[in-house]
PyMOL Python script that loads the backbone (N, CA, C, O; Angstrom):
from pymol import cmd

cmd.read_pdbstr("""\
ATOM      1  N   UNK A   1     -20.679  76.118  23.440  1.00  0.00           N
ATOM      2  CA  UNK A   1     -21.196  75.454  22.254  1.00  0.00           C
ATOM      3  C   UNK A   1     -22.584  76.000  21.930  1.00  0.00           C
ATOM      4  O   UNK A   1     -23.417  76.251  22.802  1.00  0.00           O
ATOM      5  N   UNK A   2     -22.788  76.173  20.584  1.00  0.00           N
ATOM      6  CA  UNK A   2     -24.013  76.711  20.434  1.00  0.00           C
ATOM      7  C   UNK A   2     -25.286  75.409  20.328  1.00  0.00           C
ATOM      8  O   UNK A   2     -25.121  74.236  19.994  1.00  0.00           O
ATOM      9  N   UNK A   3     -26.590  76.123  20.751  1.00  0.00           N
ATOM     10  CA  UNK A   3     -27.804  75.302  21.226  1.00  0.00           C
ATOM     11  C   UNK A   3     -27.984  74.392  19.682  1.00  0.00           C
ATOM     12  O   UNK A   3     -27.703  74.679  18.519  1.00  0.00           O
ATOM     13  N   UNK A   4     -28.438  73.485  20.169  1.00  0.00           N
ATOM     14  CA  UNK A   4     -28.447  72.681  19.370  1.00  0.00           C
ATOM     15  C   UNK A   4     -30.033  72.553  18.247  1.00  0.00           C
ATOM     16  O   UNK A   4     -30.151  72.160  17.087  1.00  0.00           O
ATOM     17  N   UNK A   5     -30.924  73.015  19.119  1.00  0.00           N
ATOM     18  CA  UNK A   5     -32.587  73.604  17.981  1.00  0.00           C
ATOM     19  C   UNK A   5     -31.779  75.174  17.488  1.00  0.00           C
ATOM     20  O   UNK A   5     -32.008  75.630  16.368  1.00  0.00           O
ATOM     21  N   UNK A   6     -30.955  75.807  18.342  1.00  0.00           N
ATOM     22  CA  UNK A   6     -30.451  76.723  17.292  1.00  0.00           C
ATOM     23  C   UNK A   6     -29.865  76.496  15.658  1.00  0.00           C
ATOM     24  O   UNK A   6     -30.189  77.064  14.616  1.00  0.00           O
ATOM     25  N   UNK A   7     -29.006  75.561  15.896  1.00  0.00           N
ATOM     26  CA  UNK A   7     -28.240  75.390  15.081  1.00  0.00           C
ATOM     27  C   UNK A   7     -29.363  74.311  14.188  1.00  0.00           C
ATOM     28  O   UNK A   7     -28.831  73.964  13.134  1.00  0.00           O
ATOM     29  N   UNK A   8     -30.085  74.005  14.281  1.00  0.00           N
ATOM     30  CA  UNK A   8     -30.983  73.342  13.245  1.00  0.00           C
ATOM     31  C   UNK A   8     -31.670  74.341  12.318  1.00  0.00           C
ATOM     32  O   UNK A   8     -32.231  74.088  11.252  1.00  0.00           O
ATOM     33  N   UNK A   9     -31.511  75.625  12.973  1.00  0.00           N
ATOM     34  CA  UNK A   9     -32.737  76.610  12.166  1.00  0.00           C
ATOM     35  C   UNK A   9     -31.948  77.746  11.514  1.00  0.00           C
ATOM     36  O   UNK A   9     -32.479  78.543  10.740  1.00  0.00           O
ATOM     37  N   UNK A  10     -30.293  77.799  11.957  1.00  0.00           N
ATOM     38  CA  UNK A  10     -29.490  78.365  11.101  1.00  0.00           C
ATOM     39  C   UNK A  10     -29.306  77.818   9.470  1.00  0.00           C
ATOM     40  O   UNK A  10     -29.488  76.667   9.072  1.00  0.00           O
ATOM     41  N   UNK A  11     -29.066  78.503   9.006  1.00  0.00           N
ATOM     42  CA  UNK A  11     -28.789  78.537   7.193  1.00  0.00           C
ATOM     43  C   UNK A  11     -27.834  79.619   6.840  1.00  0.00           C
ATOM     44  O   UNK A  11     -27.848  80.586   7.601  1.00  0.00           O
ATOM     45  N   UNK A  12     -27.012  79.651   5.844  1.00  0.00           N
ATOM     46  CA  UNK A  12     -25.901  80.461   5.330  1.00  0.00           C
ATOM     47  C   UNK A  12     -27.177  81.446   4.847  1.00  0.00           C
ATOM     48  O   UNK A  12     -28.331  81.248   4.468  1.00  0.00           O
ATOM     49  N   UNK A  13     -26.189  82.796   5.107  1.00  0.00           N
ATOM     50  CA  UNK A  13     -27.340  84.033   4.388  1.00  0.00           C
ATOM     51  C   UNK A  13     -26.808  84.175   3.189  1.00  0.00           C
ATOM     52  O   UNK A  13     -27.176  85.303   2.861  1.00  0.00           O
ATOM     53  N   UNK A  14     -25.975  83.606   2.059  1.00  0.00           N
ATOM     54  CA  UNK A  14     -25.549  83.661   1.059  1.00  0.00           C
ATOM     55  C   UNK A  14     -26.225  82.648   0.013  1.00  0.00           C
ATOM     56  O   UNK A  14     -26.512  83.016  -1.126  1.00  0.00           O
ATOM     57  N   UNK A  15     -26.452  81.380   0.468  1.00  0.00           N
ATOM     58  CA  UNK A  15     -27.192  80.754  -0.290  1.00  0.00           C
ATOM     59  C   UNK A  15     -28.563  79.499   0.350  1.00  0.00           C
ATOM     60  O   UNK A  15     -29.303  78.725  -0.257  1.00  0.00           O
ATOM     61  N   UNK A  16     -28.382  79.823   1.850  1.00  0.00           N
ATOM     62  CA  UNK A  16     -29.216  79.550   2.226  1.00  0.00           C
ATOM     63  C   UNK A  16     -29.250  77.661   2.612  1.00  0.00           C
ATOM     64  O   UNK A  16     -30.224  76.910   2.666  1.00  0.00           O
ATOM     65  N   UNK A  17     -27.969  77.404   2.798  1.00  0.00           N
ATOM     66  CA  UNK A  17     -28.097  76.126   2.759  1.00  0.00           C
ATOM     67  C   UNK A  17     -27.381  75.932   4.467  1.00  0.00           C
ATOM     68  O   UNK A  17     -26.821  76.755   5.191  1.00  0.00           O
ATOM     69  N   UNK A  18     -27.712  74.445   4.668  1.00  0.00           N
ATOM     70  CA  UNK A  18     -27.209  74.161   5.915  1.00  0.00           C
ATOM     71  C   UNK A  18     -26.270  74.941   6.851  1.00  0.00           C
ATOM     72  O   UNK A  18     -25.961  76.036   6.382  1.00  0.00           O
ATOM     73  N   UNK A  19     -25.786  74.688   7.937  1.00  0.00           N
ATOM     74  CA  UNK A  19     -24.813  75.218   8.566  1.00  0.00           C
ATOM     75  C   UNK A  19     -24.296  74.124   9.886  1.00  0.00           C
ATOM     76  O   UNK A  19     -24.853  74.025  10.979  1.00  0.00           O
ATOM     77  N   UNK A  20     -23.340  73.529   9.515  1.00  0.00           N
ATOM     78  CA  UNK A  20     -22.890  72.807  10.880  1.00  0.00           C
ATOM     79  C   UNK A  20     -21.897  73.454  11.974  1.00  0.00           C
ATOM     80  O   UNK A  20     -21.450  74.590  11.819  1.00  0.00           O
ATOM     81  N   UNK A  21     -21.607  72.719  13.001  1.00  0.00           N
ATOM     82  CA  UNK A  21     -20.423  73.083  13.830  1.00  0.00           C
ATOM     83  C   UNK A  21     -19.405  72.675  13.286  1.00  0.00           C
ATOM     84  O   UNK A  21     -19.610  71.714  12.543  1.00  0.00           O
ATOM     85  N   UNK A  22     -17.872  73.186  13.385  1.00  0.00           N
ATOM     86  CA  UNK A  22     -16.941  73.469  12.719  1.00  0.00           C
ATOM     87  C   UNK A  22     -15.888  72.236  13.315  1.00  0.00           C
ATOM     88  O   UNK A  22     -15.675  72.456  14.507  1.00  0.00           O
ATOM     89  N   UNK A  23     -15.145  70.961  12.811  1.00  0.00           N
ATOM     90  CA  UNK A  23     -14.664  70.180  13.864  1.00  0.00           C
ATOM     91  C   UNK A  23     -13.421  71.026  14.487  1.00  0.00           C
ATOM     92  O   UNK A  23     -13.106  72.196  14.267  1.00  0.00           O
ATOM     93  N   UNK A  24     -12.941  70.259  15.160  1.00  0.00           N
ATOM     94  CA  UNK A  24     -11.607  71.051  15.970  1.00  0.00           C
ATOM     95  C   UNK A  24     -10.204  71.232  15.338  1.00  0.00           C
ATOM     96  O   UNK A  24      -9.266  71.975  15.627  1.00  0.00           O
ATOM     97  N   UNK A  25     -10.424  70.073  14.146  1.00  0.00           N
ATOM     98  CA  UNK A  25      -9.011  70.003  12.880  1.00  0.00           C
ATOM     99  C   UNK A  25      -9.255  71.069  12.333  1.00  0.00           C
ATOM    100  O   UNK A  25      -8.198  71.667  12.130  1.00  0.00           O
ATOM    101  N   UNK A  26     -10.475  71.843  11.846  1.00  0.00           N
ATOM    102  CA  UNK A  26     -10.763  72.765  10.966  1.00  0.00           C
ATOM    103  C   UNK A  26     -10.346  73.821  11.399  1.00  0.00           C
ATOM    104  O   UNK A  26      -9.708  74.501  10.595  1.00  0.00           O
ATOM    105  N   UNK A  27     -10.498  74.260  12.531  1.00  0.00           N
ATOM    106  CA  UNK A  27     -10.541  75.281  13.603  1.00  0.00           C
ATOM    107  C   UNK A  27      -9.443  75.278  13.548  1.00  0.00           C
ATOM    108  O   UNK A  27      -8.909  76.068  12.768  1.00  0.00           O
ATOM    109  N   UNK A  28      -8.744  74.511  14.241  1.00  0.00           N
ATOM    110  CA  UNK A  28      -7.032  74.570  14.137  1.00  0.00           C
ATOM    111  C   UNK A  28      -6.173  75.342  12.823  1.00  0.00           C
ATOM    112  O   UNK A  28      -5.540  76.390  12.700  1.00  0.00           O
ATOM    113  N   UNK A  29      -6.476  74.390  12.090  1.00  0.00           N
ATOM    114  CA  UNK A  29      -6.037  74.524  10.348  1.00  0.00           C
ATOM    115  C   UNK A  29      -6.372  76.304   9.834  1.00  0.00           C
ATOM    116  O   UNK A  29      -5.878  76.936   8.900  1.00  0.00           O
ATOM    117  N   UNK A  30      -7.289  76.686  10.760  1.00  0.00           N
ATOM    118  CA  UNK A  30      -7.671  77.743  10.159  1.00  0.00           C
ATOM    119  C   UNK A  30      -6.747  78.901  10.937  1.00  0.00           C
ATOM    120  O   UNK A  30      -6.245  79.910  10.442  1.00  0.00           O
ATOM    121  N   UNK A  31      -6.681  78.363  12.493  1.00  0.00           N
ATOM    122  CA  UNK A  31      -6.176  79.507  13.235  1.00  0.00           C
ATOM    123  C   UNK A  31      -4.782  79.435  13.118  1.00  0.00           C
ATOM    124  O   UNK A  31      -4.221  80.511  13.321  1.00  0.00           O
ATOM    125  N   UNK A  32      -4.008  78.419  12.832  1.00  0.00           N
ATOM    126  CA  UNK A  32      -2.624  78.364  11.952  1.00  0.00           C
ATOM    127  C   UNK A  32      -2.653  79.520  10.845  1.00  0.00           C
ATOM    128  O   UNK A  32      -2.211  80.589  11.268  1.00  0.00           O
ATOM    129  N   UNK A  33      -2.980  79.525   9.832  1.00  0.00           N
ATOM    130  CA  UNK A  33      -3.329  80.397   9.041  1.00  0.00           C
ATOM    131  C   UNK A  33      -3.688  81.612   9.451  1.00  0.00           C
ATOM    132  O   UNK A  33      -3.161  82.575   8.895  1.00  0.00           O
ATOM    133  N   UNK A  34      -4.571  81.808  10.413  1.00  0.00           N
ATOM    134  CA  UNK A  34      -4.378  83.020  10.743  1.00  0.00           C
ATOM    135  C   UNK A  34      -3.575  84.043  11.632  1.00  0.00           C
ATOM    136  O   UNK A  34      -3.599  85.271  11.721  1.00  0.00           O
ATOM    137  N   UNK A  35      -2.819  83.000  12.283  1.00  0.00           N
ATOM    138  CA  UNK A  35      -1.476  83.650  13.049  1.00  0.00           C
ATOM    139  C   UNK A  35      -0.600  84.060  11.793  1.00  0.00           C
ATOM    140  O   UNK A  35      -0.036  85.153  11.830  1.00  0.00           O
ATOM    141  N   UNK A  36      -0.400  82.926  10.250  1.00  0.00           N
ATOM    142  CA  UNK A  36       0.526  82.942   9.697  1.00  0.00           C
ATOM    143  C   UNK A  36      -0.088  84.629   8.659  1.00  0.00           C
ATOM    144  O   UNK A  36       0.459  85.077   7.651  1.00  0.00           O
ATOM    145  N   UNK A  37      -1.088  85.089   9.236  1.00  0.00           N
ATOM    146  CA  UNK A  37      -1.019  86.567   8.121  1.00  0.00           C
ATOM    147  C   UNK A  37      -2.185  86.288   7.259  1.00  0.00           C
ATOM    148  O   UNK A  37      -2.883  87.216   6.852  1.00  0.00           O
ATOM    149  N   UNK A  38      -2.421  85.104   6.970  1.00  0.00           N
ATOM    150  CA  UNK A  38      -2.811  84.225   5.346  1.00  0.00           C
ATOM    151  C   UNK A  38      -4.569  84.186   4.850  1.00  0.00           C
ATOM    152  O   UNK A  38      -5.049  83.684   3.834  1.00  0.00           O
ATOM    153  N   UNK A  39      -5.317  84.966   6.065  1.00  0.00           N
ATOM    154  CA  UNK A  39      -6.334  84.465   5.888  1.00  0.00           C
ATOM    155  C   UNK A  39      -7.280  86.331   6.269  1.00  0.00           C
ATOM    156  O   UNK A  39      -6.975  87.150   7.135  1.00  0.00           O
ATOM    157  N   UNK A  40      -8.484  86.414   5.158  1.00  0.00           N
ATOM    158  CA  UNK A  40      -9.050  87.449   4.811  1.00  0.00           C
ATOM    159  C   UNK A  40     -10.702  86.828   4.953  1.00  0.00           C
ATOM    160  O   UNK A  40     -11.020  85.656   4.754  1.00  0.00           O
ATOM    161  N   UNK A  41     -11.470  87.756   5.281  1.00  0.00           N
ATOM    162  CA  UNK A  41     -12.861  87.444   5.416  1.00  0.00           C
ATOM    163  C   UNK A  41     -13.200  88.263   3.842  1.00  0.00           C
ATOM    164  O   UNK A  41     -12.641  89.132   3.174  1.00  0.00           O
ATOM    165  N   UNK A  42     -14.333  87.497   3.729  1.00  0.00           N
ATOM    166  CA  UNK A  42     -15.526  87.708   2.561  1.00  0.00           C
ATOM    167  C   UNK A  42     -15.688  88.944   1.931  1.00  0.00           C
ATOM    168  O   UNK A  42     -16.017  89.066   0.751  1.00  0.00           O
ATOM    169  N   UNK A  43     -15.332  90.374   3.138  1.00  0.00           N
ATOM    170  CA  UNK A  43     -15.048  91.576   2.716  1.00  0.00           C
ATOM    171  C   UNK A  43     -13.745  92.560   2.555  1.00  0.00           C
ATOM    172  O   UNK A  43     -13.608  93.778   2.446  1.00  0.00           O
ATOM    173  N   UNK A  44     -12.493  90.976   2.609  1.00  0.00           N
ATOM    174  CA  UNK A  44     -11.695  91.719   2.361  1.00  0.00           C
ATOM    175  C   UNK A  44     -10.353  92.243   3.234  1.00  0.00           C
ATOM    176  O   UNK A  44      -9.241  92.617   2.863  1.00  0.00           O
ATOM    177  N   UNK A  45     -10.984  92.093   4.600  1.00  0.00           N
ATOM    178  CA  UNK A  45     -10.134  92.414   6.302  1.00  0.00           C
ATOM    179  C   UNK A  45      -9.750  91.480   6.523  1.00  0.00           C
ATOM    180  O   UNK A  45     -10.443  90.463   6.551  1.00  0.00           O
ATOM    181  N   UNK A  46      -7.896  91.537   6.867  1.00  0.00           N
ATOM    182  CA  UNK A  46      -6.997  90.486   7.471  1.00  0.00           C
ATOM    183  C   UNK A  46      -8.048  89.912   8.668  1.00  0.00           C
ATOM    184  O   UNK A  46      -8.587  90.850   9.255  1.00  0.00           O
ATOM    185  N   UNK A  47      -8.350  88.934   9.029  1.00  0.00           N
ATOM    186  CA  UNK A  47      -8.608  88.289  10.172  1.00  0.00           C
ATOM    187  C   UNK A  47      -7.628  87.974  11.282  1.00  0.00           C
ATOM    188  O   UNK A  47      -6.938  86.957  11.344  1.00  0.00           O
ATOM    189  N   UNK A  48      -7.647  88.773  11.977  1.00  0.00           N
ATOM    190  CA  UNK A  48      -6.259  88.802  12.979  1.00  0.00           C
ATOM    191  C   UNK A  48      -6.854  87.909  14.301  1.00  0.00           C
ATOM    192  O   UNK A  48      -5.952  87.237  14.803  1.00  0.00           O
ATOM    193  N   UNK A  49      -7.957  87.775  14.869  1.00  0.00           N
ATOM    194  CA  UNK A  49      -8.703  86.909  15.943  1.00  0.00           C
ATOM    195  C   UNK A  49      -8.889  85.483  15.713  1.00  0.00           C
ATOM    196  O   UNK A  49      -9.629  84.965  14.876  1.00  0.00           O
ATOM    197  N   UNK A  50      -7.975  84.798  16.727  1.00  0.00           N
ATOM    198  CA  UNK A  50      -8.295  83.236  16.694  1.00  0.00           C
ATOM    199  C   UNK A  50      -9.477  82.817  16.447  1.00  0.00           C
ATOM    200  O   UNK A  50     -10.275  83.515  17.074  1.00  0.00           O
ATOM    201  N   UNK A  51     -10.079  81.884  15.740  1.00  0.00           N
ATOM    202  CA  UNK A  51     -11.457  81.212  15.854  1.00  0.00           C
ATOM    203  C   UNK A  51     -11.747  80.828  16.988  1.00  0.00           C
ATOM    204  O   UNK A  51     -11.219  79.731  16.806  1.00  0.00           O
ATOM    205  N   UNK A  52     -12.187  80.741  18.188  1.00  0.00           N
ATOM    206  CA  UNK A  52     -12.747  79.189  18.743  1.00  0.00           C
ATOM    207  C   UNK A  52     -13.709  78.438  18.653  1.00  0.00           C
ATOM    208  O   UNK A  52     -13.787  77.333  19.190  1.00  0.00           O
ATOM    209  N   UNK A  53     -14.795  79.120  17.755  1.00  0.00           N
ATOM    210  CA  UNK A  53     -15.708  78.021  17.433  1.00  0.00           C
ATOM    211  C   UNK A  53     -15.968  78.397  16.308  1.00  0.00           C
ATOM    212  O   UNK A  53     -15.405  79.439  15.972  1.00  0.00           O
ATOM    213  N   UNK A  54     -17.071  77.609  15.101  1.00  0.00           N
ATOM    214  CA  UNK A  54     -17.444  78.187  13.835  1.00  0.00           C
ATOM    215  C   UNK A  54     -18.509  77.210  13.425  1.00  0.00           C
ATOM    216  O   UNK A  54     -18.746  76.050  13.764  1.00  0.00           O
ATOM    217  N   UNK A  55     -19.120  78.111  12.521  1.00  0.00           N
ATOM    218  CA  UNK A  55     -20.059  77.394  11.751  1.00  0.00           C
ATOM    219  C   UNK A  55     -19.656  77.175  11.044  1.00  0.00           C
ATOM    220  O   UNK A  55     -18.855  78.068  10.768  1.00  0.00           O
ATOM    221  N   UNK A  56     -19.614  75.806   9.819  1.00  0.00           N
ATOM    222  CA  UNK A  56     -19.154  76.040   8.424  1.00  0.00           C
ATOM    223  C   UNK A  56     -20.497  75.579   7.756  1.00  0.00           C
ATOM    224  O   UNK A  56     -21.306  74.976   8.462  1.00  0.00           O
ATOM    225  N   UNK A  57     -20.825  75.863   6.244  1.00  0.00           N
ATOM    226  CA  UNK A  57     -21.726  75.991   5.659  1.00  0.00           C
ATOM    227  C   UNK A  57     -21.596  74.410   5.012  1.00  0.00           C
ATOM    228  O   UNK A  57     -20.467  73.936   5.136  1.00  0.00           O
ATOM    229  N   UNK A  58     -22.386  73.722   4.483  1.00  0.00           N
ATOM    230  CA  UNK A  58     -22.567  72.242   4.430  1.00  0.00           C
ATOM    231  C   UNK A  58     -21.294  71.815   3.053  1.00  0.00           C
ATOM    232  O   UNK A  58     -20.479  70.894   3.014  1.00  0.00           O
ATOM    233  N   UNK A  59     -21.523  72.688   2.262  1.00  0.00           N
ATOM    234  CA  UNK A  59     -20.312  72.446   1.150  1.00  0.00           C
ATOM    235  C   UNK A  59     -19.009  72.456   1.553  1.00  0.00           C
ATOM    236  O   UNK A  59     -18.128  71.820   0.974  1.00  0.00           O
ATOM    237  N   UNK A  60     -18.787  73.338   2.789  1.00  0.00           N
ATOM    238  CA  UNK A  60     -17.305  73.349   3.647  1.00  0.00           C
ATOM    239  C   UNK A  60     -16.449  74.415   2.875  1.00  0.00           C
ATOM    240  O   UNK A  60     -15.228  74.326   2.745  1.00  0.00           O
ATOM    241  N   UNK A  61     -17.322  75.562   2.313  1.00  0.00           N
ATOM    242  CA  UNK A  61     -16.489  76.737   1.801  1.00  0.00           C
ATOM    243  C   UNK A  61     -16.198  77.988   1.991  1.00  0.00           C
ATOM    244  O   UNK A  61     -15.528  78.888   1.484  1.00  0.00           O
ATOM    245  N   UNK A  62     -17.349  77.658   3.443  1.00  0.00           N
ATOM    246  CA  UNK A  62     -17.315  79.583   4.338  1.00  0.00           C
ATOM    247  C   UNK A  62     -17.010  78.578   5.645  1.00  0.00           C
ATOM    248  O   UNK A  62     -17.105  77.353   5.719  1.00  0.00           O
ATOM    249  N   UNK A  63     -16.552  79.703   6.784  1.00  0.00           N
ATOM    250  CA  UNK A  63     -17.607  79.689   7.995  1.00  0.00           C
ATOM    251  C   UNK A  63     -17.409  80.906   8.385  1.00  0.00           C
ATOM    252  O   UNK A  63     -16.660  81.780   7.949  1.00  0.00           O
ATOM    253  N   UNK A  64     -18.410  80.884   9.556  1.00  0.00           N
ATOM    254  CA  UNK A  64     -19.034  82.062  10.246  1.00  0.00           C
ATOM    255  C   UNK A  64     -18.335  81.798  11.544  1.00  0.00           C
ATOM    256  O   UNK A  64     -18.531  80.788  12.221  1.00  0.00           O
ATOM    257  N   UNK A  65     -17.533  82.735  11.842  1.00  0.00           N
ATOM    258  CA  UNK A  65     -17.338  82.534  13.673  1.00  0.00           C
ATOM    259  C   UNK A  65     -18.738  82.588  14.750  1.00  0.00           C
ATOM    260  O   UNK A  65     -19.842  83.132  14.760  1.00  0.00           O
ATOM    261  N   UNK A  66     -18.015  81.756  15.540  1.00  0.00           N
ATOM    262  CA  UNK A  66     -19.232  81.678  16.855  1.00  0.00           C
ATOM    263  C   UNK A  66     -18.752  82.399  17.915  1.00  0.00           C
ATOM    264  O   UNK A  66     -17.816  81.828  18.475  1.00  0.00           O
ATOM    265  N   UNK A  67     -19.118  83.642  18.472  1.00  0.00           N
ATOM    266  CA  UNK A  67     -18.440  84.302  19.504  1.00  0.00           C
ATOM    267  C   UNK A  67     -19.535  84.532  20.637  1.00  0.00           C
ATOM    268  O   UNK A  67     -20.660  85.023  20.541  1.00  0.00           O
ATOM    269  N   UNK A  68     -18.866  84.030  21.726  1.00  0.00           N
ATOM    270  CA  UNK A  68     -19.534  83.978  22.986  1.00  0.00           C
ATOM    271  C   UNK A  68     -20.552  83.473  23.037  1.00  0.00           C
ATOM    272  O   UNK A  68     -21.520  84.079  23.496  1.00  0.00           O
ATOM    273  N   UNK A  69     -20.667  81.809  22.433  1.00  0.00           N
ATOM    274  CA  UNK A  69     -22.363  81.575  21.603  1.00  0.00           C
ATOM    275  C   UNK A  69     -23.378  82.140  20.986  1.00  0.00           C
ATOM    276  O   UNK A  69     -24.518  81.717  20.792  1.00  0.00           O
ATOM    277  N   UNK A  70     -22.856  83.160  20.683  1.00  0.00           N
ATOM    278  CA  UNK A  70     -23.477  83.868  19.085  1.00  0.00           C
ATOM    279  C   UNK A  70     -23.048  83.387  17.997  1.00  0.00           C
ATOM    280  O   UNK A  70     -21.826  83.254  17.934  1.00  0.00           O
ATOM    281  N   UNK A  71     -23.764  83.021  16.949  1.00  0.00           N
ATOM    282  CA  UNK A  71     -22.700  82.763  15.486  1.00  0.00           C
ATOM    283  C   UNK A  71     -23.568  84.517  14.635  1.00  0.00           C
ATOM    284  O   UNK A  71     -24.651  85.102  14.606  1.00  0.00           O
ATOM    285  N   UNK A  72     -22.315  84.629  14.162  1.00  0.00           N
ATOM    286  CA  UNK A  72     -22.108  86.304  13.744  1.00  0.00           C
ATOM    287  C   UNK A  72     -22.457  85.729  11.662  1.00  0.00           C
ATOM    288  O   UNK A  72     -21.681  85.754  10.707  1.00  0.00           O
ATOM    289  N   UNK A  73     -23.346  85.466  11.718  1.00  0.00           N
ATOM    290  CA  UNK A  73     -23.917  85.556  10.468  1.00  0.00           C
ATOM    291  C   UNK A  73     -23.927  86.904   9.393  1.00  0.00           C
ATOM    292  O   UNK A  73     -24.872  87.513   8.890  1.00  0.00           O
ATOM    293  N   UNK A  74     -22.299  87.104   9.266  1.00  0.00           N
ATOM    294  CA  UNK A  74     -22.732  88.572   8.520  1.00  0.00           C
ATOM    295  C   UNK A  74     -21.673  88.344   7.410  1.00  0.00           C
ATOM    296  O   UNK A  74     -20.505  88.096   7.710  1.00  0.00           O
ATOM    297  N   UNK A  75     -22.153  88.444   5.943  1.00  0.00           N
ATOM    298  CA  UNK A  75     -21.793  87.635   4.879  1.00  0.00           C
ATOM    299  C   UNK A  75     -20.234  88.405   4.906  1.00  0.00           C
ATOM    300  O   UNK A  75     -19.261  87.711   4.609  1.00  0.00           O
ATOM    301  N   UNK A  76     -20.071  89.595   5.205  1.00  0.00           N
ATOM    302  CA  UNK A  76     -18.898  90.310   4.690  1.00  0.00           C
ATOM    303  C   UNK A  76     -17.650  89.773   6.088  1.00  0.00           C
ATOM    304  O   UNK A  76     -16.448  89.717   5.825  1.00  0.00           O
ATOM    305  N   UNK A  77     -18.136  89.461   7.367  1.00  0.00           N
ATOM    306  CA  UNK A  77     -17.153  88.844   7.916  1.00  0.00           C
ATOM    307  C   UNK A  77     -17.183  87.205   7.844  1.00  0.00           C
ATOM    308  O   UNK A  77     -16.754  86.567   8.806  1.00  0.00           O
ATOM    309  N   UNK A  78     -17.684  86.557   6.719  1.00  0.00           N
ATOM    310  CA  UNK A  78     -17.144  85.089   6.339  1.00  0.00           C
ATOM    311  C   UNK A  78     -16.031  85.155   5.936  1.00  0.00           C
ATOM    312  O   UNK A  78     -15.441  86.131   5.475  1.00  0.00           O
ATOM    313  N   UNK A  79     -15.430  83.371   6.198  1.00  0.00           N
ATOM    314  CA  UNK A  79     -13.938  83.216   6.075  1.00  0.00           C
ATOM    315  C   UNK A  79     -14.232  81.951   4.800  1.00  0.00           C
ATOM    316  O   UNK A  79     -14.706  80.824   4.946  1.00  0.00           O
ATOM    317  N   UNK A  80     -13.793  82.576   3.664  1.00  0.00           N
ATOM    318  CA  UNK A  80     -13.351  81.620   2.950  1.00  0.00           C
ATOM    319  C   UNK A  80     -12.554  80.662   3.668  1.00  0.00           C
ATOM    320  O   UNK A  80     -11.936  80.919   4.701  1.00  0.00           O
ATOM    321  N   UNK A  81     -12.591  79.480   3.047  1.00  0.00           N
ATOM    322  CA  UNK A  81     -12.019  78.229   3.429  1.00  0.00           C
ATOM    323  C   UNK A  81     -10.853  77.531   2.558  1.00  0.00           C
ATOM    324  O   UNK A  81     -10.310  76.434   2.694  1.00  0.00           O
ATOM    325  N   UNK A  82     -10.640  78.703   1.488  1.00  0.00           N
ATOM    326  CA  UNK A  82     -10.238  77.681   0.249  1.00  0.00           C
ATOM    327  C   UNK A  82      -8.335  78.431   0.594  1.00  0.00           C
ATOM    328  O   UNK A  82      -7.240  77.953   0.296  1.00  0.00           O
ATOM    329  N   UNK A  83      -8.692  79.689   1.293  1.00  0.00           N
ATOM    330  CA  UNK A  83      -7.626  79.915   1.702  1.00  0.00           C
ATOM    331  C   UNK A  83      -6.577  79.308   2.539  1.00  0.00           C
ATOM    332  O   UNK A  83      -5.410  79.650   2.349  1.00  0.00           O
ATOM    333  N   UNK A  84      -6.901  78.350   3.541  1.00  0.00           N
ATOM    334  CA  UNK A  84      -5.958  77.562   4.564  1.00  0.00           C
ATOM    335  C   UNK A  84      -5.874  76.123   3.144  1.00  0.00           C
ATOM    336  O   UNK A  84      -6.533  75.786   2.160  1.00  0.00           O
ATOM    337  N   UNK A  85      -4.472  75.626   3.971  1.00  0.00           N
ATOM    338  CA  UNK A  85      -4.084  74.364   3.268  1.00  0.00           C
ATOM    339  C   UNK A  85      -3.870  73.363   3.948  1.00  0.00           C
ATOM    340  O   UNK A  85      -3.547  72.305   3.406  1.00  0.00           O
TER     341      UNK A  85
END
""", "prot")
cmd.dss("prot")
cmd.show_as("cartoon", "prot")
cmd.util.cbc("prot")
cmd.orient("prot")
């Protein structure tokens, strides 16, 4: 899990607004989708790697994967959200 004064001082590099931890329904919902083919990052590349953790941005319309307690803040590997159902 990522540090928690970390995650207070994170912000989306797209518009600069909040960033929370991702719940575990979301995560799920998402990695369904991405077994099923269905889901593309921000620049475009099938996302073929399970989530296990994520940031999502406060509106709930990106997130950022968290890998190995890093969150990988890089606008072109965000995962739209509007894609899973």
């Amino acid at each position: 899990m990522i540090d928690r004064q970390l995650l207070e001082i994170l912000v989306c590099p797209l518009d600069h607004t909040p960033l929370g931890v991702a719940d575990e329904d979301l995560v799920a919902r998402l990695n369904r989708a991405i077994a099923a083919g269905r889901i593309k990052n921000r620049g475009g590349q099938l996302v073929r790697e399970a989530v296990q953790e994520g940031l999502v941005r406060h509106d709930k319309t990106i997130l950022y994967a968290v890998i190995d307690n890093i969150p990988v803040l890089v606008v072109d590997d965000a995962i739209p959200l509007d894609q899973i159902g």
